[in-house]
N, C-alpha and C positions, 0 to 999 in steps of 0.2 A: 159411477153412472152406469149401472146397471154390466149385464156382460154379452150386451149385445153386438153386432158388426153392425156399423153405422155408417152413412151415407159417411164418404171425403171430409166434405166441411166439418161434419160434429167430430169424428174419428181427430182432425188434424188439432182442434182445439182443446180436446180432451188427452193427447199426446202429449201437448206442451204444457197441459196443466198436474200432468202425472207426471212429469218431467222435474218437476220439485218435490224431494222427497219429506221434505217438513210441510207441506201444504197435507189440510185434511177437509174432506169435501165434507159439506156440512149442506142442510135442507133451508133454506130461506122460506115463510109460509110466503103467499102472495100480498096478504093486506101488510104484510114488511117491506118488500122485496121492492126500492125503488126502481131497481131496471122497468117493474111492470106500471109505473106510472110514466118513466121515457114514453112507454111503447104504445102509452094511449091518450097521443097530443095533447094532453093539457097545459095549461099557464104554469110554468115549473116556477117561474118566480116564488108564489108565497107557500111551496110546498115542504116544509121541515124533514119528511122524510128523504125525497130529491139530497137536500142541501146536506145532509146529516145524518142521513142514516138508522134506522132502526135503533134506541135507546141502549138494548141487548148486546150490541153488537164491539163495544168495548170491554165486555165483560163476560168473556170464555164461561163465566158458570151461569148465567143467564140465558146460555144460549138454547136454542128450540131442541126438545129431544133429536134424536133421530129418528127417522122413519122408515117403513119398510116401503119399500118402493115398487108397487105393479104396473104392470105395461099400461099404458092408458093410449086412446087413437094417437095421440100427439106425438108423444113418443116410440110408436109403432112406424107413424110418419119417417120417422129419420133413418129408421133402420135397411140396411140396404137391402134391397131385392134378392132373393134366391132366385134364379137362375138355372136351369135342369134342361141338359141337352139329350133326348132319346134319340137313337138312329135304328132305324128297323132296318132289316136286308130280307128282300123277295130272293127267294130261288124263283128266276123266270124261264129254266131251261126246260125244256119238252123232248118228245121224238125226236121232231125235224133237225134241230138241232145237228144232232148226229151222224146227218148224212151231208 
Protein backbone atom coordinates (compact mmCIF):
# COMPACT_ATOMS: atom_id res chain seq x y z
CA UNK A 1 0.00 0.00 0.00
CA UNK A 2 2.07 2.35 -1.38
CA UNK A 3 5.14 3.89 0.87
CA UNK A 4 3.47 6.50 2.19
CA UNK A 5 3.11 7.80 6.18
CA UNK A 6 -0.66 7.61 6.77
CA UNK A 7 -3.01 9.02 9.01
CA UNK A 8 -3.22 6.26 12.54
CA UNK A 9 -6.22 4.44 11.31
CA UNK A 10 -4.85 3.25 7.71
CA UNK A 11 -1.13 3.08 9.27
CA UNK A 12 -2.75 0.53 12.31
CA UNK A 13 -4.72 -1.62 9.81
CA UNK A 14 -2.01 -1.89 7.20
CA UNK A 15 0.36 -2.94 10.37
CA UNK A 16 -1.81 -5.82 11.25
CA UNK A 17 -2.10 -6.86 7.78
CA UNK A 18 1.86 -6.87 7.17
CA UNK A 19 1.79 -8.57 10.20
CA UNK A 20 1.34 -11.92 8.33
CA UNK A 21 4.07 -12.82 6.32
CA UNK A 22 2.25 -15.34 3.84
CA UNK A 23 -0.41 -12.69 3.19
CA UNK A 24 0.26 -10.81 -0.33
CA UNK A 25 -1.65 -7.76 -1.22
CA UNK A 26 -3.18 -8.05 -4.22
CA UNK A 27 -5.55 -5.02 -6.46
CA UNK A 28 -9.38 -5.86 -6.28
CA UNK A 29 -10.86 -3.78 -9.60
CA UNK A 30 -14.03 -1.97 -8.09
CA UNK A 31 -16.89 -3.67 -10.53
CA UNK A 32 -15.30 -6.84 -8.25
CA UNK A 33 -14.77 -5.65 -5.05
CA UNK A 34 -17.98 -6.47 -2.89
CA UNK A 35 -16.89 -4.28 0.03
CA UNK A 36 -17.71 -1.28 -2.62
CA UNK A 37 -21.29 -2.59 -3.04
CA UNK A 38 -21.62 -2.71 1.25
CA UNK A 39 -20.67 0.99 0.89
CA UNK A 40 -23.32 2.00 -1.39
CA UNK A 41 -26.73 0.92 0.52
CA UNK A 42 -28.16 -1.34 -1.83
CA UNK A 43 -30.55 -4.49 -1.28
CA UNK A 44 -27.56 -7.06 -0.68
CA UNK A 45 -30.05 -9.65 -0.65
CA UNK A 46 -30.15 -10.71 -4.40
CA UNK A 47 -26.42 -9.61 -4.91
CA UNK A 48 -24.18 -12.76 -6.02
CA UNK A 49 -21.10 -10.88 -5.78
CA UNK A 50 -21.97 -9.56 -1.86
CA UNK A 51 -22.86 -13.28 -1.10
CA UNK A 52 -19.83 -15.00 -3.14
CA UNK A 53 -17.45 -13.07 -4.24
CA UNK A 54 -15.86 -12.33 -7.35
CA UNK A 55 -15.82 -15.84 -9.71
CA UNK A 56 -11.52 -15.26 -9.78
CA UNK A 57 -11.11 -15.18 -6.62
CA UNK A 58 -10.76 -19.17 -5.78
CA UNK A 59 -8.49 -19.28 -8.36
CA UNK A 60 -4.80 -17.61 -7.69
CA UNK A 61 -4.14 -17.86 -11.60
CA UNK A 62 -7.33 -15.83 -12.48
CA UNK A 63 -6.49 -13.43 -10.49
CA UNK A 64 -6.45 -9.35 -11.76
CA UNK A 65 -2.69 -8.49 -12.86
CA UNK A 66 -1.13 -6.25 -10.74
CA UNK A 67 -1.05 -2.85 -10.90
CA UNK A 68 1.15 0.17 -10.52
CA UNK A 69 -0.26 2.24 -8.10
CA UNK A 70 -0.24 6.43 -8.38
CA UNK A 71 -1.41 8.84 -5.68
CA UNK A 72 -4.78 9.63 -6.55
CA UNK A 73 -6.97 12.64 -4.18
CA UNK A 74 -8.40 9.66 -2.21
CA UNK A 75 -5.50 8.35 -1.33
CA UNK A 76 -3.59 11.56 -0.86
CA UNK A 77 -6.59 12.03 1.78
CA UNK A 78 -5.20 9.56 4.26
CA UNK A 79 -1.74 10.50 4.09
CA UNK A 80 -0.75 12.26 7.20
CA UNK A 81 0.07 15.91 7.33
CA UNK A 82 3.62 17.19 7.13
CA UNK A 83 4.01 19.46 9.78
CA UNK A 84 7.21 22.20 9.66
CA UNK A 85 7.98 24.39 12.60
CA UNK A 86 10.14 27.65 11.54
CA UNK A 87 11.33 29.74 14.53
CA UNK A 88 12.86 33.09 13.51
CA UNK A 89 14.96 35.11 16.25
CA UNK A 90 15.14 39.20 16.07
CA UNK A 91 18.19 40.69 17.57
CA UNK A 92 16.14 43.50 19.22
CA UNK A 93 19.12 45.04 21.12
CA UNK A 94 20.08 48.96 20.25
CA UNK A 95 22.22 51.76 22.00
CA UNK A 96 20.12 52.20 24.91
CA UNK A 97 20.39 48.96 25.82
CA UNK A 98 23.87 49.53 27.04
CA UNK A 99 23.63 52.03 29.26
Amino acid sequence: MGNGDYKQFVTNRVRKINAHPDLIWKHVPTNHNPADIGSRARDMNNEELWWHGPNWLKDPDQWPDAIEIQPTAESNAEVKPKKCVFAVAVNDENEADEI
